[in-house]
N, CA, C and O atoms as CSV, one atom per row, in Angstrom:
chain,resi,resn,atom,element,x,y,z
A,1,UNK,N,N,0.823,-1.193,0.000
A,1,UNK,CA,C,0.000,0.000,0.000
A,1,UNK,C,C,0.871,1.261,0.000
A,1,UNK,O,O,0.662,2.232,-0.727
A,2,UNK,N,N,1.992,1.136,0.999
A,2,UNK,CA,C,2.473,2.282,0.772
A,2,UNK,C,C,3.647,2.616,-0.564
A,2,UNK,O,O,4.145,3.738,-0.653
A,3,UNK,N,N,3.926,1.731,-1.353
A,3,UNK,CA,C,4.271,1.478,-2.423
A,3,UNK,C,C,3.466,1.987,-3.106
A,3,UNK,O,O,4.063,2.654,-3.951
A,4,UNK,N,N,1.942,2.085,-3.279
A,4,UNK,CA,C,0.879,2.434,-3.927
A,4,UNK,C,C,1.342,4.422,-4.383
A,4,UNK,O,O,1.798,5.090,-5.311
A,5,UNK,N,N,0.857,4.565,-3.082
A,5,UNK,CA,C,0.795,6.258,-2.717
A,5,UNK,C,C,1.996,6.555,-2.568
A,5,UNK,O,O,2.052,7.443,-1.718
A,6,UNK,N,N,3.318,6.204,-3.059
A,6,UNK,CA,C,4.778,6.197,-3.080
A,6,UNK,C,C,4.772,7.065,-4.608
A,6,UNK,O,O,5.137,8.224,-4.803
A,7,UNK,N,N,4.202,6.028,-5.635
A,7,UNK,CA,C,4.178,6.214,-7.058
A,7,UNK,C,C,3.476,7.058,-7.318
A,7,UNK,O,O,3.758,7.719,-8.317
A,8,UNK,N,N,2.363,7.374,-6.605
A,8,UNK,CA,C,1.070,8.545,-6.871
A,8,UNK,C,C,1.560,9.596,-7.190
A,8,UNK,O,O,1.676,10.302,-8.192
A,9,UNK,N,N,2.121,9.571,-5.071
A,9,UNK,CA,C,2.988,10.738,-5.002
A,9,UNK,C,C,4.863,11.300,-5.749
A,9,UNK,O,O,5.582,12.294,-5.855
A,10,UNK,N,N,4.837,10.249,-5.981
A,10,UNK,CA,C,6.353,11.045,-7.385
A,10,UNK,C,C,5.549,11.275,-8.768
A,10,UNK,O,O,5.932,12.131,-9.566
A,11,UNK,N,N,4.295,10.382,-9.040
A,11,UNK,CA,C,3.668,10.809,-10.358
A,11,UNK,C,C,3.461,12.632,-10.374
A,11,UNK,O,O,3.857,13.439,-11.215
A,12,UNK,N,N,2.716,12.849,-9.144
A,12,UNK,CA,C,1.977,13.736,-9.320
A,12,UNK,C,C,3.168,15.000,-9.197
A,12,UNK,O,O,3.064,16.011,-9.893
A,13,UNK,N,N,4.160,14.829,-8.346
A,13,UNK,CA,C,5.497,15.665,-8.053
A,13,UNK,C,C,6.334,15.974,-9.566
A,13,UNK,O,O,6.655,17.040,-10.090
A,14,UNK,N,N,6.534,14.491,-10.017
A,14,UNK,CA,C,7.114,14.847,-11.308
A,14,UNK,C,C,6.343,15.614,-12.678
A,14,UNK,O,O,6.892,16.252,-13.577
A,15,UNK,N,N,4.687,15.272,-12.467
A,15,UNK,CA,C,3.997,16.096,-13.630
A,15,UNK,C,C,3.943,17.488,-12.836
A,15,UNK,O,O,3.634,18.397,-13.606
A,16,UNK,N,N,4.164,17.935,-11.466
A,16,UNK,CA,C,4.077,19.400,-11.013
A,16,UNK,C,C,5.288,19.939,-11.541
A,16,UNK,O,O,5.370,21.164,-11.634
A,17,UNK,N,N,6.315,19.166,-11.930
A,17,UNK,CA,C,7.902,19.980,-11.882
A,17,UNK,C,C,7.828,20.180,-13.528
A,17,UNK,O,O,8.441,21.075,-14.109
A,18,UNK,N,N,6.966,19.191,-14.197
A,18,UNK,CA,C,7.428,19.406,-15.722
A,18,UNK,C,C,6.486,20.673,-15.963
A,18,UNK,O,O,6.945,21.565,-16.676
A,19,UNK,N,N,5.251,20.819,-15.447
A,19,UNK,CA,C,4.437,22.078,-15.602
A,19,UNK,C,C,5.337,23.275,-15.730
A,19,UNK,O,O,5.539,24.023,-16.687
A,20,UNK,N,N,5.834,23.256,-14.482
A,20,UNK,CA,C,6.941,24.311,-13.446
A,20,UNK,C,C,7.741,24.718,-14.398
A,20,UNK,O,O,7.880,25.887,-14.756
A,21,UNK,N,N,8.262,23.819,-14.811
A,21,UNK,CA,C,9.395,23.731,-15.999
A,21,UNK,C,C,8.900,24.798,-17.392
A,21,UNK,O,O,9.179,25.930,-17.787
A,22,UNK,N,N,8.292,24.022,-17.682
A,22,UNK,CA,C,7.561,24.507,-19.115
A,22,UNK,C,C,7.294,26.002,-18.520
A,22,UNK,O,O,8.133,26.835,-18.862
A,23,UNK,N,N,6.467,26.356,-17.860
A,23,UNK,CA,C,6.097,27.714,-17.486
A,23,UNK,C,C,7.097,28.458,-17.557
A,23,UNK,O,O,7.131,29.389,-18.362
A,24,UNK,N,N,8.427,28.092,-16.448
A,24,UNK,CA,C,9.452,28.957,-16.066
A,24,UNK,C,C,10.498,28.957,-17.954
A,24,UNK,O,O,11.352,29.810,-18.194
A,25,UNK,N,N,10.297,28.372,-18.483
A,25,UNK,CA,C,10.898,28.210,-19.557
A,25,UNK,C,C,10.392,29.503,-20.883
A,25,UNK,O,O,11.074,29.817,-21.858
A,26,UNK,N,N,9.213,29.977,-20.561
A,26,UNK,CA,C,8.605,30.761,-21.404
A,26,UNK,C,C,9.494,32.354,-21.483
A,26,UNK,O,O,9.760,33.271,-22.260
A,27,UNK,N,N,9.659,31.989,-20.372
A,27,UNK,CA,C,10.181,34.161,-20.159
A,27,UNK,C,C,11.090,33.930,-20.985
A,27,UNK,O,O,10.869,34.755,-21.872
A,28,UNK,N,N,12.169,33.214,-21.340
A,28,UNK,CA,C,12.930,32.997,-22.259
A,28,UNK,C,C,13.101,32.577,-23.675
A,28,UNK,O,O,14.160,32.371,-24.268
A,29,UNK,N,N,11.592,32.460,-24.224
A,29,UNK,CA,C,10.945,31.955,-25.519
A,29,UNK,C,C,11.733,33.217,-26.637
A,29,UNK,O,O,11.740,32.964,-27.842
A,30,UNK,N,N,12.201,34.199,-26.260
A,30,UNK,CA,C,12.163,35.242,-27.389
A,30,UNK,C,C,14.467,35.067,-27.154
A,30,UNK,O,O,15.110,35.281,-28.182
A,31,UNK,N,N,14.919,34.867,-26.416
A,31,UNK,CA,C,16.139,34.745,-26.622
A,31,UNK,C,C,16.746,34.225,-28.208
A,31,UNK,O,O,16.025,33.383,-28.742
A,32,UNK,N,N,17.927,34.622,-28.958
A,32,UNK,CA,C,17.806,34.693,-30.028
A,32,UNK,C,C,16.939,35.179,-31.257
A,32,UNK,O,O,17.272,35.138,-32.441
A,33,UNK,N,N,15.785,35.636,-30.735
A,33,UNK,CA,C,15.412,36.101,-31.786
A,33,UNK,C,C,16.005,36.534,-32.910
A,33,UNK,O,O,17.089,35.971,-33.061
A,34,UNK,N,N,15.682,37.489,-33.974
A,34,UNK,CA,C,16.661,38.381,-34.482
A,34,UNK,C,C,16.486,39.712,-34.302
A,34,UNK,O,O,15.375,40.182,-34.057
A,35,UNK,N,N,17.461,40.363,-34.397
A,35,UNK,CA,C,16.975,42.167,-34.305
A,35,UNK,C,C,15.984,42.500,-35.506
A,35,UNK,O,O,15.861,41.874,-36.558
A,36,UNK,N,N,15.386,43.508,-35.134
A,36,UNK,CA,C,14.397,43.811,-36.063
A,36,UNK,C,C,14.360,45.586,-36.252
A,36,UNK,O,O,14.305,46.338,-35.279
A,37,UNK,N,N,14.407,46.141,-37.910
A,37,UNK,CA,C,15.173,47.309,-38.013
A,37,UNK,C,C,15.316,47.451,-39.288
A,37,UNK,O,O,14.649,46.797,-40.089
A,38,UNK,N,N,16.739,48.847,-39.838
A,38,UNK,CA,C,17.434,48.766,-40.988
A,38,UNK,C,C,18.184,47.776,-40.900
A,38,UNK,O,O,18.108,47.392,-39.733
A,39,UNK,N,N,18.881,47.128,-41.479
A,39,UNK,CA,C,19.843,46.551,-41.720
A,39,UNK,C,C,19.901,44.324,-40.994
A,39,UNK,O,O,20.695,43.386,-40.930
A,40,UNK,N,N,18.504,44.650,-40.665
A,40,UNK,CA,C,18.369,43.200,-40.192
A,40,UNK,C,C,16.896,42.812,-40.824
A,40,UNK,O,O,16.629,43.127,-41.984
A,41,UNK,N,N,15.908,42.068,-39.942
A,41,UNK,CA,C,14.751,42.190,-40.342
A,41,UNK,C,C,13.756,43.132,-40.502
A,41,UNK,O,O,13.397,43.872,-39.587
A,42,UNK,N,N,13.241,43.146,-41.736
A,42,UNK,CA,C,12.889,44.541,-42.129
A,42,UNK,C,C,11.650,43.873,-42.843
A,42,UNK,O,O,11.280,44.638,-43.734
A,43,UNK,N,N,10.764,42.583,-42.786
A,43,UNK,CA,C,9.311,42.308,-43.476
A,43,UNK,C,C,9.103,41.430,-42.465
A,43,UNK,O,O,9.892,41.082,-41.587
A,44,UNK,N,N,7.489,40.952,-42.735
A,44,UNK,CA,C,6.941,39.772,-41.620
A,44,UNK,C,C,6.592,39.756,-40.371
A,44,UNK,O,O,6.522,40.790,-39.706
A,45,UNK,N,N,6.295,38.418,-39.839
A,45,UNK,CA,C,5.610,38.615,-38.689
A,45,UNK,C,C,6.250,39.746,-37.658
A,45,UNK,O,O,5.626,40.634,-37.078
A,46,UNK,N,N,7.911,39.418,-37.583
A,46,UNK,CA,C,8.330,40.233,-36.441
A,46,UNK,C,C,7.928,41.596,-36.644
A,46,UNK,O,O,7.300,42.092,-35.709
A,47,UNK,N,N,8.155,42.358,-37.705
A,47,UNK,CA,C,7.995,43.402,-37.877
A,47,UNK,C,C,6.222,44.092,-37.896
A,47,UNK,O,O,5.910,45.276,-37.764
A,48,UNK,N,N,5.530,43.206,-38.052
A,48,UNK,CA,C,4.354,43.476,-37.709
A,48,UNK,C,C,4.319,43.301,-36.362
A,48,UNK,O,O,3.532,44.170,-35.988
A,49,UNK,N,N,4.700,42.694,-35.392
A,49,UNK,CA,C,4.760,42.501,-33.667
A,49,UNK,C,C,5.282,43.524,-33.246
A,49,UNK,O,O,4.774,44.196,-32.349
A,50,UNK,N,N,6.392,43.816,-33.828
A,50,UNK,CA,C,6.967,45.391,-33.471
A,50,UNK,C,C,5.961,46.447,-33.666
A,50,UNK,O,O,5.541,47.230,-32.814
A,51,UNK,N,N,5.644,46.362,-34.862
A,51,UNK,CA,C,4.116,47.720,-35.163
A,51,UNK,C,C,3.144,47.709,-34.318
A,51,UNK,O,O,2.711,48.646,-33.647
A,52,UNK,N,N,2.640,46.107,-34.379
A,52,UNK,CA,C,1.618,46.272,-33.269
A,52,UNK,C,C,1.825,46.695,-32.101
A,52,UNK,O,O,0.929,47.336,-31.551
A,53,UNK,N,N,3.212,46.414,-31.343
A,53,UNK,CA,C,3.147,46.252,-29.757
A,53,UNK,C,C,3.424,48.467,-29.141
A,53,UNK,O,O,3.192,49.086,-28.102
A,54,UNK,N,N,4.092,48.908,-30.738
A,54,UNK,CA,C,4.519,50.107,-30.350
A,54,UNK,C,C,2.955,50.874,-30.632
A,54,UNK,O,O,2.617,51.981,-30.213
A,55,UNK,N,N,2.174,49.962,-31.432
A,55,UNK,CA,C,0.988,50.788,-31.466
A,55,UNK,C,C,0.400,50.943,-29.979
A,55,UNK,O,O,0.241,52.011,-29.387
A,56,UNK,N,N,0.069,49.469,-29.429
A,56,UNK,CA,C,-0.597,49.685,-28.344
A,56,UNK,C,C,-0.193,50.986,-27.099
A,56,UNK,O,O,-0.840,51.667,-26.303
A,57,UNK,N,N,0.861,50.877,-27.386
A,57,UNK,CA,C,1.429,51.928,-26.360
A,57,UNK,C,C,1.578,53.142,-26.451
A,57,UNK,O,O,1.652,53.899,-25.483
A,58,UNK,N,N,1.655,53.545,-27.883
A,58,UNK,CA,C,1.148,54.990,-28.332
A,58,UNK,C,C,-0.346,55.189,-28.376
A,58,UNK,O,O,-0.765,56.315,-28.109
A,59,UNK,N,N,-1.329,54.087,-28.726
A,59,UNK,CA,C,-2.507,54.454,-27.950
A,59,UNK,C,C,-3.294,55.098,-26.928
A,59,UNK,O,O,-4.288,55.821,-26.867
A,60,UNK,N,N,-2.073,54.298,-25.781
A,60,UNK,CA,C,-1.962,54.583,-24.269
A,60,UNK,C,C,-2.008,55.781,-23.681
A,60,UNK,O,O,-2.466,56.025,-22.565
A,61,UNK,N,N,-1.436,56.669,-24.589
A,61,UNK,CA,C,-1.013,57.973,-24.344
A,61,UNK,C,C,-1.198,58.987,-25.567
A,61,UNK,O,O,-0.575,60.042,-25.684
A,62,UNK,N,N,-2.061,58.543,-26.369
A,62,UNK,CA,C,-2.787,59.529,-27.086
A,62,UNK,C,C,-1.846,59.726,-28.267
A,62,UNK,O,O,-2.048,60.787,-28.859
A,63,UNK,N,N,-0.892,58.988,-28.745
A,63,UNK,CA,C,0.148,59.380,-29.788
A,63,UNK,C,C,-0.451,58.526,-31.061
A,63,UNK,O,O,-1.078,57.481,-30.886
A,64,UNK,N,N,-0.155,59.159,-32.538
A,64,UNK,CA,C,-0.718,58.907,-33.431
A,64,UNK,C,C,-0.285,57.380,-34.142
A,64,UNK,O,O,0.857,56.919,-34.132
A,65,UNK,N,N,-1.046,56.970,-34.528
A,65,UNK,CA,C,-0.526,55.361,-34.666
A,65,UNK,C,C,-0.209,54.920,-36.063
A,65,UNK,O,O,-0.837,55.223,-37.077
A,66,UNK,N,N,0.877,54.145,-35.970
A,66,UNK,CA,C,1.258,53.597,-37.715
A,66,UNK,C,C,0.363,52.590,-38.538
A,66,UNK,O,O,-0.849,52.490,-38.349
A,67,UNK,N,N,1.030,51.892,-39.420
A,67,UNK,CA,C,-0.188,51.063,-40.316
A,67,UNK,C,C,1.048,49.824,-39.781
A,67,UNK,O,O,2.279,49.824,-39.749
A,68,UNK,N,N,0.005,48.854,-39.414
A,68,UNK,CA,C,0.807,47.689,-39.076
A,68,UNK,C,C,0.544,46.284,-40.337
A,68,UNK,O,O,-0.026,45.195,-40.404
A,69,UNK,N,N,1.348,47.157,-41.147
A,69,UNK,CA,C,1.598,45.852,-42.333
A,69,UNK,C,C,2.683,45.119,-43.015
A,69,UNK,O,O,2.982,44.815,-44.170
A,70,UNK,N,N,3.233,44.934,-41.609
A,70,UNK,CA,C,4.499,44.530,-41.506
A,70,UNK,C,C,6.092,44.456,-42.478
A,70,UNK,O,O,6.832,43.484,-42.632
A,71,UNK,N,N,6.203,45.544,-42.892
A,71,UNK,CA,C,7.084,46.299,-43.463
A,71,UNK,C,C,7.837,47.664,-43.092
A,71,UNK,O,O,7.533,48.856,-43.149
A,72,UNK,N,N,9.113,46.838,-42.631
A,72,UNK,CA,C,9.769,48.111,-41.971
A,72,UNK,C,C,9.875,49.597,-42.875
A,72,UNK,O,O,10.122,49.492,-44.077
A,73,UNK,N,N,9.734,50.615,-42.434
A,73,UNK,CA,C,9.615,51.862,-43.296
A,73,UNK,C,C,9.880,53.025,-42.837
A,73,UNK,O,O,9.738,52.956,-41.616
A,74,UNK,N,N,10.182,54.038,-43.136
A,74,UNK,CA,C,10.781,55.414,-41.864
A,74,UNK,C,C,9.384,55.525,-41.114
A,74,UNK,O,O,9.617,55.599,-39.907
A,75,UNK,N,N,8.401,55.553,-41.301
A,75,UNK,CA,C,7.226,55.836,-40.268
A,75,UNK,C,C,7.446,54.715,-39.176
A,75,UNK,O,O,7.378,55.397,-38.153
A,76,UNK,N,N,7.648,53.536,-38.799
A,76,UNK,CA,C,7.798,52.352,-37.959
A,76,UNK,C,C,9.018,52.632,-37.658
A,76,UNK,O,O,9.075,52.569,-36.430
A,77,UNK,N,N,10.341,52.989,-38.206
A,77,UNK,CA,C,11.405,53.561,-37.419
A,77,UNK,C,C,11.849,54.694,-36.437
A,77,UNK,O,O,12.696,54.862,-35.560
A,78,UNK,N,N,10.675,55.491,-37.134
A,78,UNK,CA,C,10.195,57.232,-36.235
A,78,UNK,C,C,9.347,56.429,-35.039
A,78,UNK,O,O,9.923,56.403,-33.952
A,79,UNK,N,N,8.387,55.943,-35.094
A,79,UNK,CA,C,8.238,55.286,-34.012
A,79,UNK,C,C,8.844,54.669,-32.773
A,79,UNK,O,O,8.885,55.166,-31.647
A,80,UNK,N,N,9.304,53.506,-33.174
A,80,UNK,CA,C,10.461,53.040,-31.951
A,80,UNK,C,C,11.166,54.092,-32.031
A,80,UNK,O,O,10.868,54.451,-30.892
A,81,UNK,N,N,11.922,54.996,-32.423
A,81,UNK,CA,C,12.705,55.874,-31.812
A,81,UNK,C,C,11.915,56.672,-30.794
A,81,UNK,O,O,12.622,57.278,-29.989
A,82,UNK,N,N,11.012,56.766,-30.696
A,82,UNK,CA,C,9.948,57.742,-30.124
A,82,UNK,C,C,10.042,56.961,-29.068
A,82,UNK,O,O,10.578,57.361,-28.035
A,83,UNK,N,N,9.492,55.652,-29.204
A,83,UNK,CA,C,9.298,54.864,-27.784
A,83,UNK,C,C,10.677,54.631,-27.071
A,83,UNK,O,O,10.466,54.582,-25.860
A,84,UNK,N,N,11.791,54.494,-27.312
A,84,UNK,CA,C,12.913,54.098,-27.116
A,84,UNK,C,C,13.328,55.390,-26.213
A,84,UNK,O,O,13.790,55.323,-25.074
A,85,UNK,N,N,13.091,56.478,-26.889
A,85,UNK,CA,C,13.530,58.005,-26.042
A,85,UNK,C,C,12.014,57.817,-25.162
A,85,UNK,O,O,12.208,58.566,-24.204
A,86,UNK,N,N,11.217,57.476,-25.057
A,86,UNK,CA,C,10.073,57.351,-23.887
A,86,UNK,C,C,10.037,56.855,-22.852
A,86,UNK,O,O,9.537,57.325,-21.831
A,87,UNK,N,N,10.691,55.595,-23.022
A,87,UNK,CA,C,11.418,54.857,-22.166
A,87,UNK,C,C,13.038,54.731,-21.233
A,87,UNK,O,O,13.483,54.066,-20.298
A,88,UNK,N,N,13.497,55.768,-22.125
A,88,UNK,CA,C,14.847,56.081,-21.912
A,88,UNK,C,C,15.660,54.897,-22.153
A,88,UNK,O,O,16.541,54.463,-21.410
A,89,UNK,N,N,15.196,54.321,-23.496
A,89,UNK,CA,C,16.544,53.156,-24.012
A,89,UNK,C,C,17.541,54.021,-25.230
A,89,UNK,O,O,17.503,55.168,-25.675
A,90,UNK,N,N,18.128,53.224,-25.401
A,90,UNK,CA,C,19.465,53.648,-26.714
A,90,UNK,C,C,18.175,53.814,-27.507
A,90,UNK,O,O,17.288,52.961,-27.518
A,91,UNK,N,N,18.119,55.157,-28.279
A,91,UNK,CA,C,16.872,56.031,-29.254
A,91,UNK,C,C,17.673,55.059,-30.555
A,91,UNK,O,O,16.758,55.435,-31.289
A,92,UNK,N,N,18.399,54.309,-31.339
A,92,UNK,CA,C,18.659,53.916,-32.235
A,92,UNK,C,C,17.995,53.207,-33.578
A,92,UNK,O,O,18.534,53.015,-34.669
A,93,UNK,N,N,16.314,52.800,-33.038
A,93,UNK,CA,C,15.365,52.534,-34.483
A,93,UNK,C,C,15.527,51.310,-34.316
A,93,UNK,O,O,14.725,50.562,-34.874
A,94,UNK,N,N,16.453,50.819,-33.618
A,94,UNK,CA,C,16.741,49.433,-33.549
A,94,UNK,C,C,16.354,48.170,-32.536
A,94,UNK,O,O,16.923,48.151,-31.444
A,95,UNK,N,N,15.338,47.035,-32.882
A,95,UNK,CA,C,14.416,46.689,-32.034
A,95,UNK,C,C,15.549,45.099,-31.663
A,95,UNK,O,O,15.543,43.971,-32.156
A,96,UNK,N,N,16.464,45.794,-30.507
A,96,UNK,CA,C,16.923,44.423,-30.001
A,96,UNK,C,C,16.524,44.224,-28.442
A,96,UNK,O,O,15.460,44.668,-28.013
A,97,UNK,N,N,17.347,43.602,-27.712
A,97,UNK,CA,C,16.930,42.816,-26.294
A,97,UNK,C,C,16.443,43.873,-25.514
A,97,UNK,O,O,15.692,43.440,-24.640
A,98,UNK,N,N,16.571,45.031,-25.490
A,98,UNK,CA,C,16.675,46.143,-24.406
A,98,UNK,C,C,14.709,46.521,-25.093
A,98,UNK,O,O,13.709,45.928,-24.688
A,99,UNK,N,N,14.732,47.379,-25.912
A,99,UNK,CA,C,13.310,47.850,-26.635
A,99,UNK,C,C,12.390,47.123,-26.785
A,99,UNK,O,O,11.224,47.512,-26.719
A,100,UNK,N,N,13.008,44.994,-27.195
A,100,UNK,CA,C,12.403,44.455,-27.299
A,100,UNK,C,C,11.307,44.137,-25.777
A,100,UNK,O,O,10.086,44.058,-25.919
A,101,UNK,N,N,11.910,43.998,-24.529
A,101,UNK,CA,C,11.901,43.463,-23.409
A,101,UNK,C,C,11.061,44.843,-22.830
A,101,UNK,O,O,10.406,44.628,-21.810
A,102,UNK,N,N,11.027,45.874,-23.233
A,102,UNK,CA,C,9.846,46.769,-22.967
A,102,UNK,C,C,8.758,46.575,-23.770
A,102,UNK,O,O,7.663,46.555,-23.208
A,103,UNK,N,N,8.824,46.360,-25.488
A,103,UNK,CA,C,7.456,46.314,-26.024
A,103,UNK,C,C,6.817,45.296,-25.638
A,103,UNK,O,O,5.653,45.667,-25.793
A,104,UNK,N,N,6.766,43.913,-25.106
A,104,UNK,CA,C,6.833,42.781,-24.546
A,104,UNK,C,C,5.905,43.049,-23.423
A,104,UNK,O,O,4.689,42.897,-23.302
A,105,UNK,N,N,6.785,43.469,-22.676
A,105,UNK,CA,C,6.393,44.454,-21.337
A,105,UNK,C,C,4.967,44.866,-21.367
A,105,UNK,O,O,4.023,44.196,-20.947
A,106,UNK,N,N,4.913,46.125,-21.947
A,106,UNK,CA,C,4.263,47.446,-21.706
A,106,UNK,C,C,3.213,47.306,-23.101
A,106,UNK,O,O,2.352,48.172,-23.259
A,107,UNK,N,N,3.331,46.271,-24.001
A,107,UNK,CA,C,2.587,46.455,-25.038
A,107,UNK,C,C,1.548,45.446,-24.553
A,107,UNK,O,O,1.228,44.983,-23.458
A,108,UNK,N,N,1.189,45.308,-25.710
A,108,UNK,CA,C,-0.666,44.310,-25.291
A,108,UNK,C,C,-0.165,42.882,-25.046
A,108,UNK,O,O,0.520,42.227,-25.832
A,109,UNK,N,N,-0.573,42.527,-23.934
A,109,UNK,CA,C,-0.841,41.372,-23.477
A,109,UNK,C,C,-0.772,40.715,-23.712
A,109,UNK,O,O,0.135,40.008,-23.272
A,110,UNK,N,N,-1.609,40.277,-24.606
A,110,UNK,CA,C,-2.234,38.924,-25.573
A,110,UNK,C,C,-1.437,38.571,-26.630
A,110,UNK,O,O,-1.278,37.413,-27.019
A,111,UNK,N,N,-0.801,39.803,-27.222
A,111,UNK,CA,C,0.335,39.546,-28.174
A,111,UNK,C,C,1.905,38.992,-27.353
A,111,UNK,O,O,2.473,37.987,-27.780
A,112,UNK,N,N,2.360,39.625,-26.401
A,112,UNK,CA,C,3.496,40.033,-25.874
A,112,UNK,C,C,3.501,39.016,-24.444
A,112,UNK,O,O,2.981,37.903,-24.364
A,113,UNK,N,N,4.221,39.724,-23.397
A,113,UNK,CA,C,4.243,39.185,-22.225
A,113,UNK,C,C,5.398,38.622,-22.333
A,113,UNK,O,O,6.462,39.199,-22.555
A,114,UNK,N,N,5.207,37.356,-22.162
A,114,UNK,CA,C,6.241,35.923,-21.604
A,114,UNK,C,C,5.804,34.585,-22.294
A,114,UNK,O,O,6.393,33.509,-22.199
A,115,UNK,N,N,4.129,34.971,-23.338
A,115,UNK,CA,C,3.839,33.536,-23.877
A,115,UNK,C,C,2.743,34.040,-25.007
A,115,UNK,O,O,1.781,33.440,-25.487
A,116,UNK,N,N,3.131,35.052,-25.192
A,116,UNK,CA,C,2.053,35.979,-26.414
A,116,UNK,C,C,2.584,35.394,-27.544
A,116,UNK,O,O,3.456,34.529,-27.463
A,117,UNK,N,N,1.971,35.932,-28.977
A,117,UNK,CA,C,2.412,35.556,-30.262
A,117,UNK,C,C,3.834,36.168,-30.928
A,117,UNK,O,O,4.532,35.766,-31.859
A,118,UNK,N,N,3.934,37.230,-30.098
A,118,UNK,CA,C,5.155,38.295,-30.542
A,118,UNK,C,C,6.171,37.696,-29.588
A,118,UNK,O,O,7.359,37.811,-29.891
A,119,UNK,N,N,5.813,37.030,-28.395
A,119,UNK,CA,C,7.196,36.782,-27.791
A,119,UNK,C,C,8.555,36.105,-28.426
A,119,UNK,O,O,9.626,36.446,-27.923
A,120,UNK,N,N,8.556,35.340,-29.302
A,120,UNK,CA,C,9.150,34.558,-29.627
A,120,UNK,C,C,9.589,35.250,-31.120
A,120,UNK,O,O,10.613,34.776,-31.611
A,121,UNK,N,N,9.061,36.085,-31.712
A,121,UNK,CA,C,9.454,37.101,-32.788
A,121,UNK,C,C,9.979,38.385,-32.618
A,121,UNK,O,O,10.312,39.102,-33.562
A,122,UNK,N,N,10.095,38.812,-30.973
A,122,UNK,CA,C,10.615,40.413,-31.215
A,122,UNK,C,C,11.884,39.722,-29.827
A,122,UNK,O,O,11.861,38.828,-28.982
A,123,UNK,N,N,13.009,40.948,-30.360
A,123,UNK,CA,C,14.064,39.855,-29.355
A,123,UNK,C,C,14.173,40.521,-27.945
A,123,UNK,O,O,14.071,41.728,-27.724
A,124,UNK,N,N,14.393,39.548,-27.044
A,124,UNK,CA,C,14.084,39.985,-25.444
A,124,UNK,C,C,15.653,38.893,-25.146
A,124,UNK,O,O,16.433,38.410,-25.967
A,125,UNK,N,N,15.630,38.825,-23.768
A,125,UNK,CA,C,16.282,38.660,-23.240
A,125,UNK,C,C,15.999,37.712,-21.795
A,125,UNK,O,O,14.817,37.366,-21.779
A,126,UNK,N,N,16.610,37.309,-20.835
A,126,UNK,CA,C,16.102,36.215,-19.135
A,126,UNK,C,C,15.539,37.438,-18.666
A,126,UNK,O,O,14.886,37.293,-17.633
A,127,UNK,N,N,15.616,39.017,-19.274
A,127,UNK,CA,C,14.925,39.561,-17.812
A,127,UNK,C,C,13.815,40.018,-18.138
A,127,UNK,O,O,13.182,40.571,-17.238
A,128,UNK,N,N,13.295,39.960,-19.295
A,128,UNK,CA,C,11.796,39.892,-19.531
A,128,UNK,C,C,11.018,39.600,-18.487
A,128,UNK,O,O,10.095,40.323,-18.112
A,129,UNK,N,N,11.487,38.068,-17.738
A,129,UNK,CA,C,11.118,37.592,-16.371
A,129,UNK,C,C,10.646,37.783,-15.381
A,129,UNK,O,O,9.927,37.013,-14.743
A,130,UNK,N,N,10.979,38.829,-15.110
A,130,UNK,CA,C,11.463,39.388,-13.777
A,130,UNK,C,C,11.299,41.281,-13.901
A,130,UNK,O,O,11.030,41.999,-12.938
A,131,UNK,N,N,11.441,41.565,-14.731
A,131,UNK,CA,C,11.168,43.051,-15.339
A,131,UNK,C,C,10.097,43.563,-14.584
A,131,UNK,O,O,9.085,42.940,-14.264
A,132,UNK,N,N,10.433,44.987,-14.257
A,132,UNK,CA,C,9.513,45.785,-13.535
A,132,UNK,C,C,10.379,46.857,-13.707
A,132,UNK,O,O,11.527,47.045,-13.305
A,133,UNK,N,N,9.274,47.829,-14.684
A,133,UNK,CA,C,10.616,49.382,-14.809
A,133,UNK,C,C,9.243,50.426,-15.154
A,133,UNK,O,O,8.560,50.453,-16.178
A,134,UNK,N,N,9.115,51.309,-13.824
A,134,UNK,CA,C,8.318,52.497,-13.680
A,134,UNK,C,C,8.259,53.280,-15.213
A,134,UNK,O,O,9.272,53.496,-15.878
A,135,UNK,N,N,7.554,53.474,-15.429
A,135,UNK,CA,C,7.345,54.089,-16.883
A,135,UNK,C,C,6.120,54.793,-16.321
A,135,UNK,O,O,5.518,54.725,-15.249
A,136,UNK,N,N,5.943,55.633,-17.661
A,136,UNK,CA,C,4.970,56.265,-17.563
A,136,UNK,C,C,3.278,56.223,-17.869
A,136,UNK,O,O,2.462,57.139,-17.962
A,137,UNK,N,N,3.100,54.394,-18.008
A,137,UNK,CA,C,2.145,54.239,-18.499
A,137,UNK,C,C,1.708,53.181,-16.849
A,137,UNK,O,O,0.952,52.214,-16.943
A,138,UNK,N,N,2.368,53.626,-15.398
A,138,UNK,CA,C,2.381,53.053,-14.786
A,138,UNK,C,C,1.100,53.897,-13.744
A,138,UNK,O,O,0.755,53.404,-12.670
């Protein structure tokens, strides 16, 4: 019998740790990505995740919004620069771990976060994780 509830109990321990696992594994879904910008990715999904996520947040605050049809273009580069100096990151147009790990952040939800559709297309970094940075949409 106690052999019984021996096995239960490592069944049920080992399917809690693989959950655990998988979960804690997400904040890190966007590592490697690629940069997204001039001179890197510049069409497609990422670049539509980028449009979208900088839209939501110029929403937020009443700023005028781009066309998200995923093609990088000086209007989507005037943008993240906008958000980048909003946030007080490197203003450079250039959507890597630092810009990425705020639009993620601070953009919509459902897209972004730690397990959205954009996570894994706009590039972030382990501290996506753990991130908490006073902004002004706080």
């Amino acid at each position: 019998m106690f052999k019984k509830y021996a096995a239960k109990a490592g069944l049920v321990a080992g399917t809690a740790a693989l959950v655990a696992g998988g979960l804690a594994g997400t904040a890190n879904a966007a590592e490697g990505a690629r940069y997204v910008g001039s001179g890197y990715t510049t069409s497609g999904s990422a670049v539509w995740c980028v449009q979208h996520q900088v839209n939501s947040i110029a929403a937020k605050v009443g700023r005028a919004q781009i066309a998200e049809d995923g093609k990088w273009g000086p209007r989507t580069k005037d943008q993240v620069v906008w958000y980048q100096n909003w946030v007080g990151a490197d203003a450079d147009g250039i959507v890597g771990p630092t810009t990425g790990n705020y639009l993620l952040r601070y953009g919509d939800q459902y897209y972004g976060g730690q397990s959205g559709y954009c996570t894994g297309l706009i590039p972030s970094d382990s501290r996506l994780g753990g991130m908490y940075v006073s902004t002004h949409l706080d």
